[in-house]
PDBQT receptor file of N, H, CA, C and O in Angstrom, charges set to zero:
ATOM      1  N   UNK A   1     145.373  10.933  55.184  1.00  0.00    +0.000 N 
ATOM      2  CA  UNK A   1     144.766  11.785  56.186  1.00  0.00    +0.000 C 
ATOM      3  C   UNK A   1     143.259  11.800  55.921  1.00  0.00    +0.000 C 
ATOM      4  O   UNK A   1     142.717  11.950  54.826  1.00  0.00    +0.000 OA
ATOM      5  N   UNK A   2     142.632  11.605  57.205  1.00  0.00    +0.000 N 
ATOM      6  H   UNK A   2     143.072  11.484  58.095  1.00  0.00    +0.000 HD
ATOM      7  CA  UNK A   2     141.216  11.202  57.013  1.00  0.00    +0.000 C 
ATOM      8  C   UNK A   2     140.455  12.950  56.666  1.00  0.00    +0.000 C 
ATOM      9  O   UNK A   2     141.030  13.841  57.292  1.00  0.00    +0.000 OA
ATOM     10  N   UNK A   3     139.475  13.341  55.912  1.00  0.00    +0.000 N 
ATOM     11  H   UNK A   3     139.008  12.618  55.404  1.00  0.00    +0.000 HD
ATOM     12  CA  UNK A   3     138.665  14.193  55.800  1.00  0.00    +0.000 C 
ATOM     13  C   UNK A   3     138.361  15.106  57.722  1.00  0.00    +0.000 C 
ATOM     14  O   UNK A   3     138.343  16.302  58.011  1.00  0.00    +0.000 OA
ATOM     15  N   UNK A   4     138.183  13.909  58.578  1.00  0.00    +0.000 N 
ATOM     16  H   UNK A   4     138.197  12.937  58.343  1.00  0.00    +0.000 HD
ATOM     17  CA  UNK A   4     138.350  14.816  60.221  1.00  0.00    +0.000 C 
ATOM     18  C   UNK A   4     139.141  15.031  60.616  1.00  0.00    +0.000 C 
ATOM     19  O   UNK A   4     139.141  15.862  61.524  1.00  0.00    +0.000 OA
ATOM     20  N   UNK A   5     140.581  14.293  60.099  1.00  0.00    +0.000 N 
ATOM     21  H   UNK A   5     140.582  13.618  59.361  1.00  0.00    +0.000 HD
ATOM     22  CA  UNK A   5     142.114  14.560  60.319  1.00  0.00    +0.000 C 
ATOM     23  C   UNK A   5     142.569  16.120  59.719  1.00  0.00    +0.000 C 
ATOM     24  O   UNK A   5     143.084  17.093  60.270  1.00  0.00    +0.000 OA
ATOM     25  N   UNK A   6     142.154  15.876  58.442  1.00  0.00    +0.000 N 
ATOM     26  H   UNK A   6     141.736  15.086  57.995  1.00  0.00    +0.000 HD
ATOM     27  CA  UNK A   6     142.579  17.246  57.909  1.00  0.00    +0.000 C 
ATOM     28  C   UNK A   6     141.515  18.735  58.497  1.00  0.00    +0.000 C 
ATOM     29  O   UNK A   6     142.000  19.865  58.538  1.00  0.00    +0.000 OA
ATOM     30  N   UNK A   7     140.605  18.552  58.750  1.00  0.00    +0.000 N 
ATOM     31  H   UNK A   7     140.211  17.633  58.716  1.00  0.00    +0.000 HD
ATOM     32  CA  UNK A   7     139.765  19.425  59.528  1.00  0.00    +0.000 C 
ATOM     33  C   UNK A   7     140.524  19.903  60.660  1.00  0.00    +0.000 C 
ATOM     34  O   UNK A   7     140.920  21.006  61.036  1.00  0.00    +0.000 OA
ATOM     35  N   UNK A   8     140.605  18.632  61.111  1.00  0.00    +0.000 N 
ATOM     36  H   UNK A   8     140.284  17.735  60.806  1.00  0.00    +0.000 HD
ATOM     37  CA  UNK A   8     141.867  18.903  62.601  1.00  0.00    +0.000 C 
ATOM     38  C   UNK A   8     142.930  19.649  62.493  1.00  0.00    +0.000 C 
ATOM     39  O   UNK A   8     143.332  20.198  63.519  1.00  0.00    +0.000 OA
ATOM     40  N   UNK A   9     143.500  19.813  61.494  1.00  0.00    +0.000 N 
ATOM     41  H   UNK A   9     143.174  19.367  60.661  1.00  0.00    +0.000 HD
ATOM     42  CA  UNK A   9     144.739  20.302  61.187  1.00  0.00    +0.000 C 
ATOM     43  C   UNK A   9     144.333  21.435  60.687  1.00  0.00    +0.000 C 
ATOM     44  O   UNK A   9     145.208  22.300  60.674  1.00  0.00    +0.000 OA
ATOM     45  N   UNK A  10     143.335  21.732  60.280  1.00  0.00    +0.000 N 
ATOM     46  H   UNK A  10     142.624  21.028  60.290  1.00  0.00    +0.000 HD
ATOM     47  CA  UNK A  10     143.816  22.807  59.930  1.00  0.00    +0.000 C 
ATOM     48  C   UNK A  10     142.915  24.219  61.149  1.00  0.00    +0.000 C 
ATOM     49  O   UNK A  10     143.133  25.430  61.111  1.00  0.00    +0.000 OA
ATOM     50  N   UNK A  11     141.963  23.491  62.072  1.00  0.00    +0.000 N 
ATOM     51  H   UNK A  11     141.786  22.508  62.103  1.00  0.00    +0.000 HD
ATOM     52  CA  UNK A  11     141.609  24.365  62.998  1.00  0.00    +0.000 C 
ATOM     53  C   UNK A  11     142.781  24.429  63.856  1.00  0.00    +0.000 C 
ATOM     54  O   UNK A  11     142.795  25.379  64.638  1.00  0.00    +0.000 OA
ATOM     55  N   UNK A  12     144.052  23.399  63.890  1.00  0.00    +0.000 N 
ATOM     56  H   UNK A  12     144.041  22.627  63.254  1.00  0.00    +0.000 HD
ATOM     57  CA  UNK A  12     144.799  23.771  64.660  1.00  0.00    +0.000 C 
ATOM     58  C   UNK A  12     146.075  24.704  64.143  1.00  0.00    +0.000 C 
ATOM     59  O   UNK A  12     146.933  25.313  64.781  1.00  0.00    +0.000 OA
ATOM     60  N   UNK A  13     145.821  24.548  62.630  1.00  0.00    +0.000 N 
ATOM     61  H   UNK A  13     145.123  24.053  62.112  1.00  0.00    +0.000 HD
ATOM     62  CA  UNK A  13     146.874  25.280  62.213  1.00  0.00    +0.000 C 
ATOM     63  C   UNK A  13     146.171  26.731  62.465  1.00  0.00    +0.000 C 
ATOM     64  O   UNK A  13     146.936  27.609  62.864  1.00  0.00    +0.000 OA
ATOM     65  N   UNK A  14     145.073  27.013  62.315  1.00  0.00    +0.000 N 
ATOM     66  H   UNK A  14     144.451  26.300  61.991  1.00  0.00    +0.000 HD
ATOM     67  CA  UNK A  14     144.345  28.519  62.373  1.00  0.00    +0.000 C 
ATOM     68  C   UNK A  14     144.479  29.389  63.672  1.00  0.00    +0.000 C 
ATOM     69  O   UNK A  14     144.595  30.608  63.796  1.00  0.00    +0.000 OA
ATOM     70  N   UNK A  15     144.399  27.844  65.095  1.00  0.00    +0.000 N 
ATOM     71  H   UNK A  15     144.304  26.853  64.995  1.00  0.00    +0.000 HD
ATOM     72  CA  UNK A  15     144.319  28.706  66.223  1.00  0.00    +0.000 C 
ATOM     73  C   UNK A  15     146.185  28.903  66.809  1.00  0.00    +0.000 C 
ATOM     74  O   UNK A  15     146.460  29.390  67.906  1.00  0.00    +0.000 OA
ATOM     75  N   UNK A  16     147.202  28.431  65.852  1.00  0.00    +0.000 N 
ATOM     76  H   UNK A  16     146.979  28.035  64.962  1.00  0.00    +0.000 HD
ATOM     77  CA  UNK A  16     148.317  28.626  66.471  1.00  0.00    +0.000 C 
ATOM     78  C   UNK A  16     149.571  28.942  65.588  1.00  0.00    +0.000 C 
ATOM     79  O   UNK A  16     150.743  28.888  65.960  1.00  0.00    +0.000 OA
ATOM     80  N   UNK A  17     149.042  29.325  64.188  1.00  0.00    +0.000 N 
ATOM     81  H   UNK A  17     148.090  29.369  63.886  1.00  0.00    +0.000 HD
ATOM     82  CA  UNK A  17     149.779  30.071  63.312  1.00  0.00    +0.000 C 
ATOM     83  C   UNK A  17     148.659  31.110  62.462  1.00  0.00    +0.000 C 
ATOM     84  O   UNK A  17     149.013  32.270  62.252  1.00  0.00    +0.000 OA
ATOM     85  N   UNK A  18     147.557  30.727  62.078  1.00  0.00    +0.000 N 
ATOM     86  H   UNK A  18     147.269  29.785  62.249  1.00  0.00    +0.000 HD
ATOM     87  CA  UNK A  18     146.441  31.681  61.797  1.00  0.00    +0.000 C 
ATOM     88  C   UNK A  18     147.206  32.634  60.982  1.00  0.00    +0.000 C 
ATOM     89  O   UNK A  18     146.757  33.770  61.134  1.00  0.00    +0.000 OA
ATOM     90  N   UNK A  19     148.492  32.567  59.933  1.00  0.00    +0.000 N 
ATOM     91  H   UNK A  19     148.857  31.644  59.808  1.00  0.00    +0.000 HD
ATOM     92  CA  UNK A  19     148.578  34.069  59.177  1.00  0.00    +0.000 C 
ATOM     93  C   UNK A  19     147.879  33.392  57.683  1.00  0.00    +0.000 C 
ATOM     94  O   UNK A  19     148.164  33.979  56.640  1.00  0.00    +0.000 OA
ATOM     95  N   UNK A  20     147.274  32.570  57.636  1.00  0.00    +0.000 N 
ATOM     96  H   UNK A  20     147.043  32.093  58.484  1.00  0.00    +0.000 HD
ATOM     97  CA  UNK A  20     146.528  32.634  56.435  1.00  0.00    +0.000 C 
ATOM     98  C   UNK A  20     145.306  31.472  56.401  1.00  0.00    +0.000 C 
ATOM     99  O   UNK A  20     145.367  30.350  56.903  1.00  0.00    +0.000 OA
ATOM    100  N   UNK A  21     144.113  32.104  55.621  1.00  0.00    +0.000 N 
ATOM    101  H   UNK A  21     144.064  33.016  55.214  1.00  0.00    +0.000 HD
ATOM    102  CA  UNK A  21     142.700  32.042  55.614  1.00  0.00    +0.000 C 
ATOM    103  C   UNK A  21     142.075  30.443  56.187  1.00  0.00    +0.000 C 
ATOM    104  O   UNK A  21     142.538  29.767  55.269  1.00  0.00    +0.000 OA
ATOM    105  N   UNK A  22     141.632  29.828  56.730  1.00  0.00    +0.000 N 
ATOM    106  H   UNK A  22     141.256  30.377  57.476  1.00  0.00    +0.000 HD
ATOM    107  CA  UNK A  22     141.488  28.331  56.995  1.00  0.00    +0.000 C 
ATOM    108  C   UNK A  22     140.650  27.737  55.248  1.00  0.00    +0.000 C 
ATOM    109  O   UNK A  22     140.991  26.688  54.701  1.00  0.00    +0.000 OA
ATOM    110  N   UNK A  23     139.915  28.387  54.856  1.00  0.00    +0.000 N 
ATOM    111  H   UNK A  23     139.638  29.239  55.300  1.00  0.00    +0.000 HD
ATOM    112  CA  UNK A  23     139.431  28.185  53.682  1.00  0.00    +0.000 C 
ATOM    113  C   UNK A  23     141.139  27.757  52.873  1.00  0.00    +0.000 C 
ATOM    114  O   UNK A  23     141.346  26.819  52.103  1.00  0.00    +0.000 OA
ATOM    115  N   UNK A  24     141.676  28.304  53.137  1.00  0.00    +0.000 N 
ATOM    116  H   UNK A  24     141.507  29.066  53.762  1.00  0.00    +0.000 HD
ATOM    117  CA  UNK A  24     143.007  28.204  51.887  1.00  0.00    +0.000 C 
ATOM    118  C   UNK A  24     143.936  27.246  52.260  1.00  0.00    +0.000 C 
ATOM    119  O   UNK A  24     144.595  26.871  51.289  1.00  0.00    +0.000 OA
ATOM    120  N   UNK A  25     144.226  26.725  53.275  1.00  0.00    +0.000 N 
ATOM    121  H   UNK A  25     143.691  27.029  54.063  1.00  0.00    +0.000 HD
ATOM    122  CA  UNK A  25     145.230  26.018  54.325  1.00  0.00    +0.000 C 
ATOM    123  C   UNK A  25     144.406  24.660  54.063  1.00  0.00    +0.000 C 
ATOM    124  O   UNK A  25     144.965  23.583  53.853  1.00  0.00    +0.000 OA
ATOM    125  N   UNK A  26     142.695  24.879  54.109  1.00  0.00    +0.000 N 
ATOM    126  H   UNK A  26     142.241  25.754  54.280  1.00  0.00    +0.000 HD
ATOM    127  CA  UNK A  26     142.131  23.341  53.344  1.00  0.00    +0.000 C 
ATOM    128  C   UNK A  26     142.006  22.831  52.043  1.00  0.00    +0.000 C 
ATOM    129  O   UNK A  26     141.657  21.698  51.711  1.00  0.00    +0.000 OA
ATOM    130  N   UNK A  27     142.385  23.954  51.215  1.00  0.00    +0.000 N 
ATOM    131  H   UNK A  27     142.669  24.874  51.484  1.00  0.00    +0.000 HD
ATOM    132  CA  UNK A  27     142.582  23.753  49.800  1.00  0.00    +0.000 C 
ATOM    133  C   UNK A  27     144.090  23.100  49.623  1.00  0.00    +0.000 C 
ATOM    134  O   UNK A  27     144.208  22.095  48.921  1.00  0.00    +0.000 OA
ATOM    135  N   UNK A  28     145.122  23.627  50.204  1.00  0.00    +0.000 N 
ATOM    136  H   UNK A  28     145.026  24.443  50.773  1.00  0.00    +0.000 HD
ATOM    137  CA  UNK A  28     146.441  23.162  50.431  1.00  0.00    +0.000 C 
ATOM    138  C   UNK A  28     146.665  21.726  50.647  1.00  0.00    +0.000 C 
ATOM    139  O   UNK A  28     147.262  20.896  49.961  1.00  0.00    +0.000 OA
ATOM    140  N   UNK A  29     145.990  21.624  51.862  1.00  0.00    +0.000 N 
ATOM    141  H   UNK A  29     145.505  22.298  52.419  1.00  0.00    +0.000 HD
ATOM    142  CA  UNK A  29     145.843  20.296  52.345  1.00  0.00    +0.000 C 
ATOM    143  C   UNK A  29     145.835  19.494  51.515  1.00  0.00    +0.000 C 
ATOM    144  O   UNK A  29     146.820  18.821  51.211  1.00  0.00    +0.000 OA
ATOM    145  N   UNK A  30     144.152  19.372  50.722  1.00  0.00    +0.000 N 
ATOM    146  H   UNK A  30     143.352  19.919  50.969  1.00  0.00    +0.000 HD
ATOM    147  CA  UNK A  30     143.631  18.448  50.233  1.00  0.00    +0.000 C 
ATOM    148  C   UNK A  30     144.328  18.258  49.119  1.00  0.00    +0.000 C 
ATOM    149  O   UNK A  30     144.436  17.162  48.569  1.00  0.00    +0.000 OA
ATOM    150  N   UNK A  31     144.968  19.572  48.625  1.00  0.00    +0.000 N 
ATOM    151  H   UNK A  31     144.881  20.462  49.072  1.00  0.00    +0.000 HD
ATOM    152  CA  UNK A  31     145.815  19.254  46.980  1.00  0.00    +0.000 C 
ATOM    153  C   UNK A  31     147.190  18.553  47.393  1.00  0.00    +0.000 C 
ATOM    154  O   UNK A  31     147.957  18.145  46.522  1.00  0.00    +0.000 OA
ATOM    155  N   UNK A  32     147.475  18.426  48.772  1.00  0.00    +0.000 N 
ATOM    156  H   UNK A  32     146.851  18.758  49.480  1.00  0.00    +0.000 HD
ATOM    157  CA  UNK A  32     148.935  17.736  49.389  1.00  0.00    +0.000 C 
ATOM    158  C   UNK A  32     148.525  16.442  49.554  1.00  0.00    +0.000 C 
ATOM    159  O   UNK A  32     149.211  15.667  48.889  1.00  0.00    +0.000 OA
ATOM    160  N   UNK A  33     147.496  15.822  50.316  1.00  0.00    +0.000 N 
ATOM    161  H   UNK A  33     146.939  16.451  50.856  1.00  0.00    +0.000 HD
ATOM    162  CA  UNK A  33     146.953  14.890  50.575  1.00  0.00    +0.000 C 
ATOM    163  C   UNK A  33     146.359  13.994  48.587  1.00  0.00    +0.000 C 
ATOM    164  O   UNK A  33     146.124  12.792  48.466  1.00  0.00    +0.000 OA
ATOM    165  N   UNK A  34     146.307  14.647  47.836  1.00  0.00    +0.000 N 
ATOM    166  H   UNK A  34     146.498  15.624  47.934  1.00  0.00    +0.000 HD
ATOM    167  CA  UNK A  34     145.749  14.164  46.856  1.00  0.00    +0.000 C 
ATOM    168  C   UNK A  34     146.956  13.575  45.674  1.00  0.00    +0.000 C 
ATOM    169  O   UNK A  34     146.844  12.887  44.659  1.00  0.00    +0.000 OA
ATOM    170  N   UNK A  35     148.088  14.194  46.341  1.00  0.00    +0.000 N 
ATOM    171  H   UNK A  35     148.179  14.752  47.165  1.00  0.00    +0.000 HD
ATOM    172  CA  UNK A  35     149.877  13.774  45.743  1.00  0.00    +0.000 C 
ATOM    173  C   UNK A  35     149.952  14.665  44.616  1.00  0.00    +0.000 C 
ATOM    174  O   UNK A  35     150.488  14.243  43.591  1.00  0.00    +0.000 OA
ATOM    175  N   UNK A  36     149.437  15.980  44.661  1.00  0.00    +0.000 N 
ATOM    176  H   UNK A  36     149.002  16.322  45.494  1.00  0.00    +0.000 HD
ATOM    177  CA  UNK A  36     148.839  16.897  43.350  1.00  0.00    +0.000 C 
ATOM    178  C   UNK A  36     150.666  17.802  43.685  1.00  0.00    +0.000 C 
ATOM    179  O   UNK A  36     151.182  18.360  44.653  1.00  0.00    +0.000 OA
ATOM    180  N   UNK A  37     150.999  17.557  42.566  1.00  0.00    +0.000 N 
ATOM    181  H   UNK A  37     150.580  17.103  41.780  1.00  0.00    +0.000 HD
ATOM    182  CA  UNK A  37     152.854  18.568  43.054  1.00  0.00    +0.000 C 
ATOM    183  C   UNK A  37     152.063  20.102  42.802  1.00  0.00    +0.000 C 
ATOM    184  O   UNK A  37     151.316  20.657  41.997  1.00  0.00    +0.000 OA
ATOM    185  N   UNK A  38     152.717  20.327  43.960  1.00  0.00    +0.000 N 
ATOM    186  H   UNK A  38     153.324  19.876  44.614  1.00  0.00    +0.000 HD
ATOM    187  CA  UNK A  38     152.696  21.704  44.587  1.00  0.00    +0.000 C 
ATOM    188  C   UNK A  38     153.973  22.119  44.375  1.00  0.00    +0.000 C 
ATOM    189  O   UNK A  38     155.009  21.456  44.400  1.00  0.00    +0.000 OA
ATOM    190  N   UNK A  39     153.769  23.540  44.114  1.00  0.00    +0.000 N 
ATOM    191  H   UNK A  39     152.928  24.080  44.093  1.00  0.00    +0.000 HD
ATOM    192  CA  UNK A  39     154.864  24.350  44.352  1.00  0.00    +0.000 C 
ATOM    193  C   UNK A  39     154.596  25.908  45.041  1.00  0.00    +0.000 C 
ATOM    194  O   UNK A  39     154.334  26.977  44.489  1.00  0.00    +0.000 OA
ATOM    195  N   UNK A  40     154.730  25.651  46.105  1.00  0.00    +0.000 N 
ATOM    196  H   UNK A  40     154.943  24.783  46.554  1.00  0.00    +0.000 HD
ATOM    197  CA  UNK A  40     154.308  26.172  47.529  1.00  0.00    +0.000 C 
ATOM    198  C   UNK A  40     155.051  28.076  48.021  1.00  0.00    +0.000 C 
ATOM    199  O   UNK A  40     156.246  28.101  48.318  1.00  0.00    +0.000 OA
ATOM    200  N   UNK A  41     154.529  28.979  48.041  1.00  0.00    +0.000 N 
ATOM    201  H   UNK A  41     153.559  28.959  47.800  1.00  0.00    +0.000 HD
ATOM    202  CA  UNK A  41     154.994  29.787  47.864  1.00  0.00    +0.000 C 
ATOM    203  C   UNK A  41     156.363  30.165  49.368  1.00  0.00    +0.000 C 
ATOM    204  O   UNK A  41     156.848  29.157  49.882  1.00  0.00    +0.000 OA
ATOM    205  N   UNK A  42     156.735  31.251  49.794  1.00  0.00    +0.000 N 
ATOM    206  H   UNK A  42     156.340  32.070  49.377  1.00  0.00    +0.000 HD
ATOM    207  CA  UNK A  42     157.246  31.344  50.984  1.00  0.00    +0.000 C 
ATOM    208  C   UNK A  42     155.695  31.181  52.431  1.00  0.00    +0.000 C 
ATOM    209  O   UNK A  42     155.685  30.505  53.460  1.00  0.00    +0.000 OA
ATOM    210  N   UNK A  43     154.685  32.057  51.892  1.00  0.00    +0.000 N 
ATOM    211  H   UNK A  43     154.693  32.606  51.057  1.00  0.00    +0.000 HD
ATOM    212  CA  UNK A  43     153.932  32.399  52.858  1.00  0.00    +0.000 C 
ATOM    213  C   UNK A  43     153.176  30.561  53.140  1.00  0.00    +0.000 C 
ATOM    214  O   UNK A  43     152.574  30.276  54.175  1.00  0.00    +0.000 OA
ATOM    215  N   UNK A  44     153.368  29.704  52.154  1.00  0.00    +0.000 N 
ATOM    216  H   UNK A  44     153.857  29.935  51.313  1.00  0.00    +0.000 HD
ATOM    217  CA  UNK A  44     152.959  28.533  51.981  1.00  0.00    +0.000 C 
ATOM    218  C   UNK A  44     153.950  27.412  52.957  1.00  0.00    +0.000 C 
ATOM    219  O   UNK A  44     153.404  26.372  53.324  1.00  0.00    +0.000 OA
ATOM    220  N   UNK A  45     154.801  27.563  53.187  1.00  0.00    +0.000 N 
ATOM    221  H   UNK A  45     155.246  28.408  52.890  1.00  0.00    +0.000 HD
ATOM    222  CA  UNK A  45     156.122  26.726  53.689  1.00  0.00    +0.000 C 
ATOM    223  C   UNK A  45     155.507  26.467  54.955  1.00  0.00    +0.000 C 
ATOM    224  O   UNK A  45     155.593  25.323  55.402  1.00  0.00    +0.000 OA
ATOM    225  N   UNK A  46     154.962  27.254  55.538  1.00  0.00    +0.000 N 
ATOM    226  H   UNK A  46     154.892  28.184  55.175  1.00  0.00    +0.000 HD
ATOM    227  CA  UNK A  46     154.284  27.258  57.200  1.00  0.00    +0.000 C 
ATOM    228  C   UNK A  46     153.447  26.082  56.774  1.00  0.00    +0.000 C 
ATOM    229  O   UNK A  46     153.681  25.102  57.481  1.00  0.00    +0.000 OA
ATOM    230  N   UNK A  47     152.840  25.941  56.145  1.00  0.00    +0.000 N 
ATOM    231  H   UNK A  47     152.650  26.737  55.571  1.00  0.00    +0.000 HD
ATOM    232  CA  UNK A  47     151.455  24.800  55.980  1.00  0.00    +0.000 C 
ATOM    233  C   UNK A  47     152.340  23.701  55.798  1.00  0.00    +0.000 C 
ATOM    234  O   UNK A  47     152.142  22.771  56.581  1.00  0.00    +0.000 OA
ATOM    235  N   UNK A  48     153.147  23.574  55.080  1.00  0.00    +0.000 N 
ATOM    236  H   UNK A  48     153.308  24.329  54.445  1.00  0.00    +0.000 HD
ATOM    237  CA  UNK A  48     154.119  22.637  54.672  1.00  0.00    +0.000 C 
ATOM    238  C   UNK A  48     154.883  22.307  55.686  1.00  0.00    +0.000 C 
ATOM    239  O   UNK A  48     155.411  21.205  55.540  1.00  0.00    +0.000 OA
ATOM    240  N   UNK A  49     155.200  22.994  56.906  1.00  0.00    +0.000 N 
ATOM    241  H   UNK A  49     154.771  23.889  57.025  1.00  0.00    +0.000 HD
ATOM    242  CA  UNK A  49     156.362  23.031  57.692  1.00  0.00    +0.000 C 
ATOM    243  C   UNK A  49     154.953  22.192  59.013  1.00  0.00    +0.000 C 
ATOM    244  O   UNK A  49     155.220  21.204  59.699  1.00  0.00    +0.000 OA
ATOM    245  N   UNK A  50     154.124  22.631  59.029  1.00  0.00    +0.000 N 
ATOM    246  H   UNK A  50     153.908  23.433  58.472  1.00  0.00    +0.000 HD
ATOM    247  CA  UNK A  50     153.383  21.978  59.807  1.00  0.00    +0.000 C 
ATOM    248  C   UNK A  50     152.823  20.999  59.876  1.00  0.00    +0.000 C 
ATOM    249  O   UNK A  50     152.630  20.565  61.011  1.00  0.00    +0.000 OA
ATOM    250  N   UNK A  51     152.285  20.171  58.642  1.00  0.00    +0.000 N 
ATOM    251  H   UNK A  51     152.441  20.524  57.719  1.00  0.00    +0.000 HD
ATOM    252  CA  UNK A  51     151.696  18.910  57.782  1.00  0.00    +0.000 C 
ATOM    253  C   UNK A  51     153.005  18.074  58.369  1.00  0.00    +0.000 C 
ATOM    254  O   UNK A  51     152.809  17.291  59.298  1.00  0.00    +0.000 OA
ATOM    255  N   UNK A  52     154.120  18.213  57.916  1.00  0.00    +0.000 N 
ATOM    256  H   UNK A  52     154.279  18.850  57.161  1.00  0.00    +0.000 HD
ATOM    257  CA  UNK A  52     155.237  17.432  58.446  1.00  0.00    +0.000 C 
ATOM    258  C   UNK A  52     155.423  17.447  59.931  1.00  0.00    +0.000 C 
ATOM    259  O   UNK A  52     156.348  16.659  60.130  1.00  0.00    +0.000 OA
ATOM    260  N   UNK A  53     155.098  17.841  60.858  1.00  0.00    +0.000 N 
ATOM    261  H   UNK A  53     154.347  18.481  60.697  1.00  0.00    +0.000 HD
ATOM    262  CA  UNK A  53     155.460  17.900  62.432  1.00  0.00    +0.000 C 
ATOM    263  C   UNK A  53     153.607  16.860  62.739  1.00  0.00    +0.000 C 
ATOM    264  O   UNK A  53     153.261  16.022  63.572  1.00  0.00    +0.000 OA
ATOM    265  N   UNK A  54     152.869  17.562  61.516  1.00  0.00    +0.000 N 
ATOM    266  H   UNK A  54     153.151  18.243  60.840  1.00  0.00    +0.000 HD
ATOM    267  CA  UNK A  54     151.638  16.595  62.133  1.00  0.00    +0.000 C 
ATOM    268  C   UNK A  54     151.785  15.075  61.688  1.00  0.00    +0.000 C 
ATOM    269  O   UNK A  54     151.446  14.127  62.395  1.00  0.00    +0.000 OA
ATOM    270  N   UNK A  55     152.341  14.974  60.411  1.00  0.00    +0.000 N 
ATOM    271  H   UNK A  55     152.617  15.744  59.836  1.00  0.00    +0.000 HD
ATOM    272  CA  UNK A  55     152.673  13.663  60.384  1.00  0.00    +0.000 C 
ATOM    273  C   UNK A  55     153.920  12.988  61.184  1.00  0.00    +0.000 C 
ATOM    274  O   UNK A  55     153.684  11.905  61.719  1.00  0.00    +0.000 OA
ATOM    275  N   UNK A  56     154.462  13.215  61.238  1.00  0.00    +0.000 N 
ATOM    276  H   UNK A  56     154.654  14.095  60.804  1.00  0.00    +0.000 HD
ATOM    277  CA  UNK A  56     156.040  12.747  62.403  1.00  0.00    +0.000 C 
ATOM    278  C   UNK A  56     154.812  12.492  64.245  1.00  0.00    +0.000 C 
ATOM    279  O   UNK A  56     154.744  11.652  65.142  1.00  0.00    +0.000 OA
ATOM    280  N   UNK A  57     154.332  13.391  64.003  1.00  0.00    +0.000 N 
ATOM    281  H   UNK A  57     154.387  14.073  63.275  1.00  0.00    +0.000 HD
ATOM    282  CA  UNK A  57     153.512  13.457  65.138  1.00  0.00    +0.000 C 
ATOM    283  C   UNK A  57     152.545  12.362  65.834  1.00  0.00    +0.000 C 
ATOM    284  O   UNK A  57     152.325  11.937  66.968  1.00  0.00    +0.000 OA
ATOM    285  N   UNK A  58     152.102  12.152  64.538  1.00  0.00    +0.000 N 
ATOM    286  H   UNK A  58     152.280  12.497  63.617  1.00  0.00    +0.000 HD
ATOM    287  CA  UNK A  58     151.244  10.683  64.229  1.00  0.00    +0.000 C 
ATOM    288  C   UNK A  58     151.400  10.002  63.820  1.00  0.00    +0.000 C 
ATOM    289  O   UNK A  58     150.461   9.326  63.399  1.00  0.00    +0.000 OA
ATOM    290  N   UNK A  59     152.845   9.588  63.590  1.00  0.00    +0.000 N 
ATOM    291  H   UNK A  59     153.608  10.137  63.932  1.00  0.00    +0.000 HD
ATOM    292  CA  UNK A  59     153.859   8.681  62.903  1.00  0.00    +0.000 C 
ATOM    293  C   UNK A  59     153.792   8.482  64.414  1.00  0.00    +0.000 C 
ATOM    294  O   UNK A  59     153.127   7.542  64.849  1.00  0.00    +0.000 OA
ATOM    295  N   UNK A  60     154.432   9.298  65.236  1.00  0.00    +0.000 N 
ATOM    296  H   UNK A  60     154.973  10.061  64.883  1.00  0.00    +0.000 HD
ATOM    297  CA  UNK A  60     155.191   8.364  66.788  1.00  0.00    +0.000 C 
ATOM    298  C   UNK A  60     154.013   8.607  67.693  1.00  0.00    +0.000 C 
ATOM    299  O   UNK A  60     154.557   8.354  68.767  1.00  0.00    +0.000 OA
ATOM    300  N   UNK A  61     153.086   8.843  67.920  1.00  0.00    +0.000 N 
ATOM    301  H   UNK A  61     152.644   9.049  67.047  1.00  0.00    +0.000 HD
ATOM    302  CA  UNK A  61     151.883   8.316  68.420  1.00  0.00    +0.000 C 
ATOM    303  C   UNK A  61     151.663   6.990  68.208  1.00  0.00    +0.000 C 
ATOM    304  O   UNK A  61     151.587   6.297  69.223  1.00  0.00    +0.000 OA
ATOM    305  N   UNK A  62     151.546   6.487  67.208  1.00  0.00    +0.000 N 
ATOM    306  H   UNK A  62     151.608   7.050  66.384  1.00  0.00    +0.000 HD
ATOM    307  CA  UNK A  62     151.341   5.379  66.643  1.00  0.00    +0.000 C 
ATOM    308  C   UNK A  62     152.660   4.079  66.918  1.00  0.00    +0.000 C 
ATOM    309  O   UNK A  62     152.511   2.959  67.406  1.00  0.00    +0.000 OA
ATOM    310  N   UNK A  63     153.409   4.466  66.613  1.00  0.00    +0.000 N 
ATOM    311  H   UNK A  63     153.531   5.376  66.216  1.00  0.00    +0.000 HD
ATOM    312  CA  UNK A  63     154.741   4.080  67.172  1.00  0.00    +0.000 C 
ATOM    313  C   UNK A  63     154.620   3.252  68.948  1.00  0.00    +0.000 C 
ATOM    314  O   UNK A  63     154.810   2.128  69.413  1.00  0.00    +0.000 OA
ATOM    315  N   UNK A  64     154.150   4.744  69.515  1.00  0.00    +0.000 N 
ATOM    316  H   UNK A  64     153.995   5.656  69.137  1.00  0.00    +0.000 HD
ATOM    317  CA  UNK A  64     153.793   4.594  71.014  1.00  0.00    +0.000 C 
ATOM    318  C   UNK A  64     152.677   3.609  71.626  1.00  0.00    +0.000 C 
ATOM    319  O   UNK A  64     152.611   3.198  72.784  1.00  0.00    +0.000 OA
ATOM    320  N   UNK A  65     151.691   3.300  70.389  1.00  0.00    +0.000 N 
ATOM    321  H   UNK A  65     151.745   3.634  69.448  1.00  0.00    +0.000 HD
ATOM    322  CA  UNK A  65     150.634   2.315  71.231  1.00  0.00    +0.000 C 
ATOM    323  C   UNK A  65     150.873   0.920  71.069  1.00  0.00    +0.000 C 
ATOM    324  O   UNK A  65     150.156   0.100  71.643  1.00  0.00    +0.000 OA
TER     325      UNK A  65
């Protein structure tokens, strides 16, 4: 995930789940994106639950061209 990819994701995670800080959701990111094992709390699973719908997402985008 490119540095504007993950930007992307996470202004979109802010404007359509927004229950936690965009500062923190890019720390998440980058420690997911960096293959750093996480162990992700409940309030964390949302970031996790979304990273996966954005990749599947842009998995079949890609698929599609």
């Amino acid at each position: 995930m490119t540095p504007q990819a993950q930007a992307a994701f996470v202004k979109a995670y802010g404007k359509n789940v927004a229950h936690l800080p965009d500062v923190y959701v890019a720390d998440f990111v980058a420690r997911y994106e960096a293959n750093m094992d996480i162990e992700y709390s409940f309030e964390e699973a949302s970031i996790m639950d979304a990273l996966c719908m954005w990749h599947d997402a842009v998995k079949f985008a890609k698929e599609k061209s």
